[in-house]
Biopython code that builds the backbone (N, CA, C, O; Angstrom):
import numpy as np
from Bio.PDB.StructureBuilder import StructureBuilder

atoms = [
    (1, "UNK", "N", (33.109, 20.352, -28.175)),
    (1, "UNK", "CA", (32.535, 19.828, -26.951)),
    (1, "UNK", "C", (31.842, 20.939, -26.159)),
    (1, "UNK", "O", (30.643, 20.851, -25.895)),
    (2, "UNK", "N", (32.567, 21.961, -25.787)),
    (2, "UNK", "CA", (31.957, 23.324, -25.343)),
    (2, "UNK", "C", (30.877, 23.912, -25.779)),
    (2, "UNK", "O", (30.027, 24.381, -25.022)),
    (3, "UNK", "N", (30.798, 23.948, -27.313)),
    (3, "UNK", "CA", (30.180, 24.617, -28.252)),
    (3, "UNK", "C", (28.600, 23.896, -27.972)),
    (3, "UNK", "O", (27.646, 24.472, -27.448)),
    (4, "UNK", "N", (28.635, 22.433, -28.499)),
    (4, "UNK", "CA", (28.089, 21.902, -27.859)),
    (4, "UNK", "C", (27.081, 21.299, -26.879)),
    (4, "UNK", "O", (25.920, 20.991, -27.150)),
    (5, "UNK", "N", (27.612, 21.195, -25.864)),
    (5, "UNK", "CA", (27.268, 21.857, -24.268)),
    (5, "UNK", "C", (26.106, 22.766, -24.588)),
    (5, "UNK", "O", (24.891, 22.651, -24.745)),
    (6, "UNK", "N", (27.365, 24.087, -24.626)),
    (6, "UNK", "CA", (26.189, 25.467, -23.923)),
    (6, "UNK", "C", (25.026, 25.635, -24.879)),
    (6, "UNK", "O", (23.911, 25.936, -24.452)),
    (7, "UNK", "N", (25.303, 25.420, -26.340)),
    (7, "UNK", "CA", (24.390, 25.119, -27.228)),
    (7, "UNK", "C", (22.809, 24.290, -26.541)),
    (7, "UNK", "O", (21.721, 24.788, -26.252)),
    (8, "UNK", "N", (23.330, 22.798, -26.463)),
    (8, "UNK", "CA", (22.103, 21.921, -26.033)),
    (8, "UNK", "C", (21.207, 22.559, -24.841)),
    (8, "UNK", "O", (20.002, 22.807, -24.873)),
    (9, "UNK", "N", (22.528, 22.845, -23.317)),
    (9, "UNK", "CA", (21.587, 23.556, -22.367)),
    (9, "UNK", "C", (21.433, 24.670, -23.087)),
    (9, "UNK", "O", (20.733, 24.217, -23.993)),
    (10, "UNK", "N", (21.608, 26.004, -23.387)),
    (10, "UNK", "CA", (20.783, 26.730, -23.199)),
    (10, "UNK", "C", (19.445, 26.401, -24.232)),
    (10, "UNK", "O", (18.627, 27.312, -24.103)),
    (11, "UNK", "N", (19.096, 25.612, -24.981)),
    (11, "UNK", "CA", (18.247, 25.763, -25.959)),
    (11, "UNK", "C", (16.663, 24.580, -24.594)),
    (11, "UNK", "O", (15.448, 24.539, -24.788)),
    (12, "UNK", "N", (17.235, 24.085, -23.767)),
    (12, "UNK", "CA", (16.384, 23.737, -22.689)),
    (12, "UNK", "C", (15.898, 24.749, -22.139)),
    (12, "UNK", "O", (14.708, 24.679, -21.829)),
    (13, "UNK", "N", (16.665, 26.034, -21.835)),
    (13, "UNK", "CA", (16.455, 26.929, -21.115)),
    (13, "UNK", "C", (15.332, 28.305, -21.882)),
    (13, "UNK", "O", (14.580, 29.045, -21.247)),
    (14, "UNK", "N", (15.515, 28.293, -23.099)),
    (14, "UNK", "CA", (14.958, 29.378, -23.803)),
    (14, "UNK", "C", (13.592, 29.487, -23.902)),
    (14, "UNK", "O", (13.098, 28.376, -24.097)),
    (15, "UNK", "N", (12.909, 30.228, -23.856)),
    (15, "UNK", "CA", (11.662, 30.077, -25.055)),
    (15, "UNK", "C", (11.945, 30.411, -26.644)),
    (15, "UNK", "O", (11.009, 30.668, -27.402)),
    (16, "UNK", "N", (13.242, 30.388, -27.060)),
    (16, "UNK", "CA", (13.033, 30.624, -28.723)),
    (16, "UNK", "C", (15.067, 29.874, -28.273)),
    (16, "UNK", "O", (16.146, 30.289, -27.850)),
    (17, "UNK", "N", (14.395, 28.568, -28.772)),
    (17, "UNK", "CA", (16.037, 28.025, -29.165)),
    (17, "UNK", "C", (16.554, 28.307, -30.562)),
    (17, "UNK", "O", (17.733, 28.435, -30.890)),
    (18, "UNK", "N", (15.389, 28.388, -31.395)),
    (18, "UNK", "CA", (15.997, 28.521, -33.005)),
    (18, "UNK", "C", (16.800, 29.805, -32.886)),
    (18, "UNK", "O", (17.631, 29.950, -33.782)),
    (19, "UNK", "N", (16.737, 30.694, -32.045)),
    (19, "UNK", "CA", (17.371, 31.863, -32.229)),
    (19, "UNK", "C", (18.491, 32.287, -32.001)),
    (19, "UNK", "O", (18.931, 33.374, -32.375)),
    (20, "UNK", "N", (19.257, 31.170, -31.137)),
    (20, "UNK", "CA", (20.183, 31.079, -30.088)),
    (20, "UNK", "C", (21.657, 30.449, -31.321)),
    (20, "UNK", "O", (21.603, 29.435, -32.017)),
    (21, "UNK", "N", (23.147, 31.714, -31.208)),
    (21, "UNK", "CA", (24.091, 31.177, -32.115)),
    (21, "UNK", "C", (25.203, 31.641, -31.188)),
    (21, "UNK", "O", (25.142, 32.640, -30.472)),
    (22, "UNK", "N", (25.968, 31.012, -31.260)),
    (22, "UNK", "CA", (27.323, 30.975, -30.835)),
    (22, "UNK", "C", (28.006, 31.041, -30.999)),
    (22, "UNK", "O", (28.383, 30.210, -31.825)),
    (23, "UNK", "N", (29.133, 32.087, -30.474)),
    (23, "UNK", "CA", (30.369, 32.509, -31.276)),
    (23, "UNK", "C", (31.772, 32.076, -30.389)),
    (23, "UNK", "O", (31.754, 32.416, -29.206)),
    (24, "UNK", "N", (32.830, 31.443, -30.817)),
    (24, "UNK", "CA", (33.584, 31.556, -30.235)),
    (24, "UNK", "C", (35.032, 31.975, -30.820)),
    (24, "UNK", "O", (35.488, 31.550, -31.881)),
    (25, "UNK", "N", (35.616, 32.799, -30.027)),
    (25, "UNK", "CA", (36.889, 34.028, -29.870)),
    (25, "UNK", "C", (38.398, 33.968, -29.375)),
    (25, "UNK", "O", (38.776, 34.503, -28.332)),
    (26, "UNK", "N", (39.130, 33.332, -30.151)),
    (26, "UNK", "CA", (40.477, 32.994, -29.468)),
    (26, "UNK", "C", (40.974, 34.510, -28.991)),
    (26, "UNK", "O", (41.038, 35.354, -29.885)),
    (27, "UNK", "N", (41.294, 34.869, -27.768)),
    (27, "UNK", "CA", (41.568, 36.027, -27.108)),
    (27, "UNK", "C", (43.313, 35.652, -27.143)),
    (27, "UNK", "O", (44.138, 36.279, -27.807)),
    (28, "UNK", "N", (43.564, 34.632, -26.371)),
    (28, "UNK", "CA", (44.817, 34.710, -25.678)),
    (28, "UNK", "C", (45.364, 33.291, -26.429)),
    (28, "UNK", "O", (44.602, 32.608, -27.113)),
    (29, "UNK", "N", (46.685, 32.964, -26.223)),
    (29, "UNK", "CA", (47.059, 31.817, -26.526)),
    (29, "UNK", "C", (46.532, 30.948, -25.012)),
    (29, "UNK", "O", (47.039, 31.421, -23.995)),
    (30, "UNK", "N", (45.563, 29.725, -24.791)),
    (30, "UNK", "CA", (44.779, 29.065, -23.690)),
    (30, "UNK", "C", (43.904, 29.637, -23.204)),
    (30, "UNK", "O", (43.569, 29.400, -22.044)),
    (31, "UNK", "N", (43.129, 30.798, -24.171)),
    (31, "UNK", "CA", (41.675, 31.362, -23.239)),
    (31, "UNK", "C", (41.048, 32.137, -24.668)),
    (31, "UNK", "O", (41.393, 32.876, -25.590)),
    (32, "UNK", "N", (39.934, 31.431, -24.151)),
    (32, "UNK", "CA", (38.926, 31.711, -25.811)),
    (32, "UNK", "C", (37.963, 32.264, -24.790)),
    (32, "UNK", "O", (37.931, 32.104, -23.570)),
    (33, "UNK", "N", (36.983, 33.137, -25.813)),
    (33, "UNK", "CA", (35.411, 34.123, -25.068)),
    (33, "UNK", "C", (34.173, 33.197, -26.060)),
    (33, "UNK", "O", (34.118, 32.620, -27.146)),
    (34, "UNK", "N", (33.748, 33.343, -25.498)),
    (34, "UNK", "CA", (32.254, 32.525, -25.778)),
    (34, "UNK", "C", (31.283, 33.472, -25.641)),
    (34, "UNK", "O", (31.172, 34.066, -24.569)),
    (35, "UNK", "N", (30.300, 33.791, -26.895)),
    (35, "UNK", "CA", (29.612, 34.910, -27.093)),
    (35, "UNK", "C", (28.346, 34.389, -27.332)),
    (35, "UNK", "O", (28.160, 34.355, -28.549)),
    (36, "UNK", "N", (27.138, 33.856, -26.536)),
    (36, "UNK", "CA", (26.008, 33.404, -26.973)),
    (36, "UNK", "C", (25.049, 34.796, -26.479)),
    (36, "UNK", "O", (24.946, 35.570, -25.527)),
    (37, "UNK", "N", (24.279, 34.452, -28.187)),
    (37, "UNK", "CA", (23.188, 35.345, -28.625)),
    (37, "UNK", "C", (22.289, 35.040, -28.426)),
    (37, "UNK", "O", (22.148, 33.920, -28.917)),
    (38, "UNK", "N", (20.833, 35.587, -27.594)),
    (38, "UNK", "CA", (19.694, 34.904, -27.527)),
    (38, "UNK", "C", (18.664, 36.066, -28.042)),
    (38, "UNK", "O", (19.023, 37.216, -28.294)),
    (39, "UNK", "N", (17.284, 35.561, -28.159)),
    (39, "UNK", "CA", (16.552, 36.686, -28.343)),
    (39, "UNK", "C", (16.577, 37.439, -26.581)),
    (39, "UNK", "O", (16.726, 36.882, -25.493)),
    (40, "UNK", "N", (16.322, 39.177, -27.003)),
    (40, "UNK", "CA", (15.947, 39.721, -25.965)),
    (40, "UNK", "C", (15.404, 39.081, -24.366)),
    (40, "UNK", "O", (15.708, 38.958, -23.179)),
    (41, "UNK", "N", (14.256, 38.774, -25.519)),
    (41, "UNK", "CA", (13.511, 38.394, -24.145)),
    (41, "UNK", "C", (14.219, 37.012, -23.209)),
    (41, "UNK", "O", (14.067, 36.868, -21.996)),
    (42, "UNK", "N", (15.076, 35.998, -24.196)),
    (42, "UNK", "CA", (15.862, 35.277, -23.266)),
    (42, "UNK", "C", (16.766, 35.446, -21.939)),
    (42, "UNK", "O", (16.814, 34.891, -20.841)),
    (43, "UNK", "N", (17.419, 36.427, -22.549)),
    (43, "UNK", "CA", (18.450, 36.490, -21.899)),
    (43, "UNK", "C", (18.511, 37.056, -20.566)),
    (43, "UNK", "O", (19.544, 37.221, -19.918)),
    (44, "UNK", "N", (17.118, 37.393, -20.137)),
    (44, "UNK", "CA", (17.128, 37.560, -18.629)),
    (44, "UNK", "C", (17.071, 35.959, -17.731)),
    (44, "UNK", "O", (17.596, 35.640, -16.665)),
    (45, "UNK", "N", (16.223, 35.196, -18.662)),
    (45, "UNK", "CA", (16.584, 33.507, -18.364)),
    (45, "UNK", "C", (17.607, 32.838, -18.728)),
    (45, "UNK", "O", (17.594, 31.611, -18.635)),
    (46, "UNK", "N", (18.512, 33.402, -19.132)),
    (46, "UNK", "CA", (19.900, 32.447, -19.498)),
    (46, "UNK", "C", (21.258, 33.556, -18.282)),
    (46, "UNK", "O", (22.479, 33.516, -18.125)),
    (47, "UNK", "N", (20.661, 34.000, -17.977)),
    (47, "UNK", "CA", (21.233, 34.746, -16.528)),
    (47, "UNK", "C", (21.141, 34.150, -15.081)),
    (47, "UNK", "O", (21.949, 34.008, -14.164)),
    (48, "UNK", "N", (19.371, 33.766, -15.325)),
    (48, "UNK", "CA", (19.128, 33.788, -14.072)),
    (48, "UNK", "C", (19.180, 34.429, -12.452)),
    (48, "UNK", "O", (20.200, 35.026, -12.109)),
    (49, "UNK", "N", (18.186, 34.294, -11.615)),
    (49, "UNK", "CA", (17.844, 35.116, -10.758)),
    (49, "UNK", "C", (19.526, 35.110, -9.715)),
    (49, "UNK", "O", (20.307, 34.260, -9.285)),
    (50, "UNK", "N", (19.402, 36.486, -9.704)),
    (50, "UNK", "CA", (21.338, 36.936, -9.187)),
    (50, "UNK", "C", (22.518, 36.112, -9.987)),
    (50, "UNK", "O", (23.676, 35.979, -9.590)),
    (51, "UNK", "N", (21.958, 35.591, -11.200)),
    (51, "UNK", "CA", (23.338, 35.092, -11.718)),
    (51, "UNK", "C", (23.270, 33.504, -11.588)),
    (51, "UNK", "O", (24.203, 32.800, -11.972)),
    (52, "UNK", "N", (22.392, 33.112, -11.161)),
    (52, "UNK", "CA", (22.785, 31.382, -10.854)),
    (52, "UNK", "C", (22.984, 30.637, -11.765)),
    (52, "UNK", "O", (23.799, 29.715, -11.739)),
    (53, "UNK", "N", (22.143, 30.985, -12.855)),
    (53, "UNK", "CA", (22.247, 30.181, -13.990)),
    (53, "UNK", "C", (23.251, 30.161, -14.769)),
    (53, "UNK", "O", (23.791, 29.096, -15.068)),
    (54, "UNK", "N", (23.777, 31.639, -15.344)),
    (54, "UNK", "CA", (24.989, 31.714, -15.955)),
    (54, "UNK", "C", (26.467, 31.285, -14.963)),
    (54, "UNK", "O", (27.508, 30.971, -15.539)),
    (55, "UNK", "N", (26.375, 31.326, -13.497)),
    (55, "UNK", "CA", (27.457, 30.761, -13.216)),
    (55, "UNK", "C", (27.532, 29.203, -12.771)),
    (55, "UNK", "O", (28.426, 28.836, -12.008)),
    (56, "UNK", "N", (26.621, 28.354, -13.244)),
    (56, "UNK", "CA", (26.310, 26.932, -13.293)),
    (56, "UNK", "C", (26.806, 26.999, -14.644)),
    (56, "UNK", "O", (27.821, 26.321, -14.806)),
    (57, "UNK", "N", (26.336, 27.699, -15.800)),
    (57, "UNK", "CA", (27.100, 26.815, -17.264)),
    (57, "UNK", "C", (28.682, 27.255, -16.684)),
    (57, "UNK", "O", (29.428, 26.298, -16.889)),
    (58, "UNK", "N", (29.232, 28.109, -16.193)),
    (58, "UNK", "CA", (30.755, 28.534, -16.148)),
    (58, "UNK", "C", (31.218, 27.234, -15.206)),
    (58, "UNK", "O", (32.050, 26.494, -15.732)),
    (59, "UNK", "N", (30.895, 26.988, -14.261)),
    (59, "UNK", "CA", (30.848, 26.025, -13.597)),
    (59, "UNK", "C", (31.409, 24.941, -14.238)),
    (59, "UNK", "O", (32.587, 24.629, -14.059)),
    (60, "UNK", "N", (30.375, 24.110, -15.254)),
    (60, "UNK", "CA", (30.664, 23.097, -15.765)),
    (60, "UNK", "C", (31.692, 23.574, -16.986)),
    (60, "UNK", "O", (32.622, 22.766, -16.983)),
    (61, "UNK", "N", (31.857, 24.417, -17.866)),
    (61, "UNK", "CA", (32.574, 25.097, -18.656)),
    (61, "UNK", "C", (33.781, 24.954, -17.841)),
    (61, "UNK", "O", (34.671, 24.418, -18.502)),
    (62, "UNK", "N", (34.081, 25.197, -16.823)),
    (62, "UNK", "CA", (35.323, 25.628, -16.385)),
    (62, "UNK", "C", (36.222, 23.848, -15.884)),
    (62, "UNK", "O", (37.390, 23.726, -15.514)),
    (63, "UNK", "N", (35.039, 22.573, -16.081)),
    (63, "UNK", "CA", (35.452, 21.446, -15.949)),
    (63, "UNK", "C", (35.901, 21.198, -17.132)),
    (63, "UNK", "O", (36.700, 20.262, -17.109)),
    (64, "UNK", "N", (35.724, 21.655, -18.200)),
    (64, "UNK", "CA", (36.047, 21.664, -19.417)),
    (64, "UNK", "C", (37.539, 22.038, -19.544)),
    (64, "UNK", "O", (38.030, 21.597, -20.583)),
    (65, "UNK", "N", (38.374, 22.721, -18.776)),
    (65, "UNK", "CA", (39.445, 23.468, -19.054)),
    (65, "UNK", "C", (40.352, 22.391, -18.515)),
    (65, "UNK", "O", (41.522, 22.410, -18.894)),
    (66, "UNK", "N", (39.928, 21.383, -17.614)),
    (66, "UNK", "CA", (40.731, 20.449, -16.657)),
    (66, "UNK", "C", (40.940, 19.200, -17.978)),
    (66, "UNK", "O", (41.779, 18.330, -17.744)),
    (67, "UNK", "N", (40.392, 19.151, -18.954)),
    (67, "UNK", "CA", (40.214, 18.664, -19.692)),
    (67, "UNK", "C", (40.923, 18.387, -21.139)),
    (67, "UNK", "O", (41.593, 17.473, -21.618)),
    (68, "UNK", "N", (40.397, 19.731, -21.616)),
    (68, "UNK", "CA", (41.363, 20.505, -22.790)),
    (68, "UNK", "C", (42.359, 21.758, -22.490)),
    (68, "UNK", "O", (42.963, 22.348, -23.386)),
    (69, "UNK", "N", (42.419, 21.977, -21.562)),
    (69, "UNK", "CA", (43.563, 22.833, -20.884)),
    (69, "UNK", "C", (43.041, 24.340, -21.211)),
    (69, "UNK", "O", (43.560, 25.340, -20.715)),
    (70, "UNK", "N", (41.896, 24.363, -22.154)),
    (70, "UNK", "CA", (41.484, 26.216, -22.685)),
    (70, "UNK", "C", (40.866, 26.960, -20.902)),
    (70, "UNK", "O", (40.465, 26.315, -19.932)),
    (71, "UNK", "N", (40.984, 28.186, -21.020)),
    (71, "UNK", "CA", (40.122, 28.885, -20.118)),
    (71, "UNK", "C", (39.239, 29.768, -21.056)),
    (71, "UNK", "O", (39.652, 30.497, -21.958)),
    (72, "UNK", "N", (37.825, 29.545, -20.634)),
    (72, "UNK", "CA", (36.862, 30.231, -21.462)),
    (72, "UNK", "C", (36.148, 31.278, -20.329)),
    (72, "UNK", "O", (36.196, 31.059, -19.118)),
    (73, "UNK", "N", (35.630, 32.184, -20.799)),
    (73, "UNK", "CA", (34.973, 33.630, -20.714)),
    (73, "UNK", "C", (33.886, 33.312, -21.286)),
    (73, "UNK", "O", (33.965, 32.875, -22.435)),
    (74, "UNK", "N", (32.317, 33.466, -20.523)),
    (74, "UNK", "CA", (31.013, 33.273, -21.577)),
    (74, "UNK", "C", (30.543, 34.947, -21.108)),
    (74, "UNK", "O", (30.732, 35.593, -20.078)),
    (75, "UNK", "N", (29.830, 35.266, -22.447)),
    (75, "UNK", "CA", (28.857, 36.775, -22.446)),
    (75, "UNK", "C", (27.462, 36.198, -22.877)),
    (75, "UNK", "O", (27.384, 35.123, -23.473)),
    (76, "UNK", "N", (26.532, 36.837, -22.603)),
    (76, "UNK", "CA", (25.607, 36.698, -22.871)),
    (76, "UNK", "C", (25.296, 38.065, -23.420)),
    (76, "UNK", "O", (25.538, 39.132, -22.855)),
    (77, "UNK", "N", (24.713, 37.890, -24.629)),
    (77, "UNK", "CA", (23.892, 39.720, -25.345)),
    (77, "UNK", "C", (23.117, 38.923, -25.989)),
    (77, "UNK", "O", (23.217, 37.696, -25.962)),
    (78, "UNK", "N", (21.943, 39.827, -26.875)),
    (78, "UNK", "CA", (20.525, 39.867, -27.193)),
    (78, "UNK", "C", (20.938, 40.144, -28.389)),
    (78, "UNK", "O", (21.799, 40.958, -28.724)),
    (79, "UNK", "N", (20.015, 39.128, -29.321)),
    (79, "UNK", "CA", (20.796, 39.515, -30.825)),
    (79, "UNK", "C", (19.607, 40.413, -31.363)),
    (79, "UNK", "O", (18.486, 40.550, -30.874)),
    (80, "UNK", "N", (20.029, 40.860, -32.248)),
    (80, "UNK", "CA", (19.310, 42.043, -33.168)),
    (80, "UNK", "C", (18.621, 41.638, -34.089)),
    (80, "UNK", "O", (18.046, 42.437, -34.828)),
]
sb = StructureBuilder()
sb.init_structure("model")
sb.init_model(0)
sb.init_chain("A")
sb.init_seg("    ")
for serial, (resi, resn, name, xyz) in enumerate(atoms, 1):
    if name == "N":
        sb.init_residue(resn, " ", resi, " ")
    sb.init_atom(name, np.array(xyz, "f"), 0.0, 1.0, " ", f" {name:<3s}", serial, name[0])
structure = sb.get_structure()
């Protein structure tokens, strides 16, 4: 469901969705990290100006936890 999600939006958000993969990271027992890769040049738009954007997907991500009980962590890096 998560996977998902941040998948569909960010590929609205990109100029290169084919590029965009997602990793996700069981850290803790109830808290997984979420590692989406974009090209370079995305990822100043999957941030957004002071952060708005990335803390709108956490936002709804974090309705997700009320849900399935996980707490998730998202990163954003630039894949190679």
């Amino acid at each position: 469901m998560v996977r998902d999600f941040i998948l569909s939006y960010a590929s609205l958000i990109v100029s290169r969705p084919e590029k965009l993969e997602l990793e996700i990271s069981n850290i803790d027992e109830g808290y997984d990290e979420i590692t989406l890769y974009a090209d370079p040049q995305d990822v100043g738009k999957l941030i957004g100006k002071e952060g708005r954007m990335i803390n709108a997907i956490k936002t709804v991500i974090s309705g997700c936890k009320a849900k399935g009980g996980l707490s998730y962590r998202i990163n954003i890096k630039a894949s190679e």
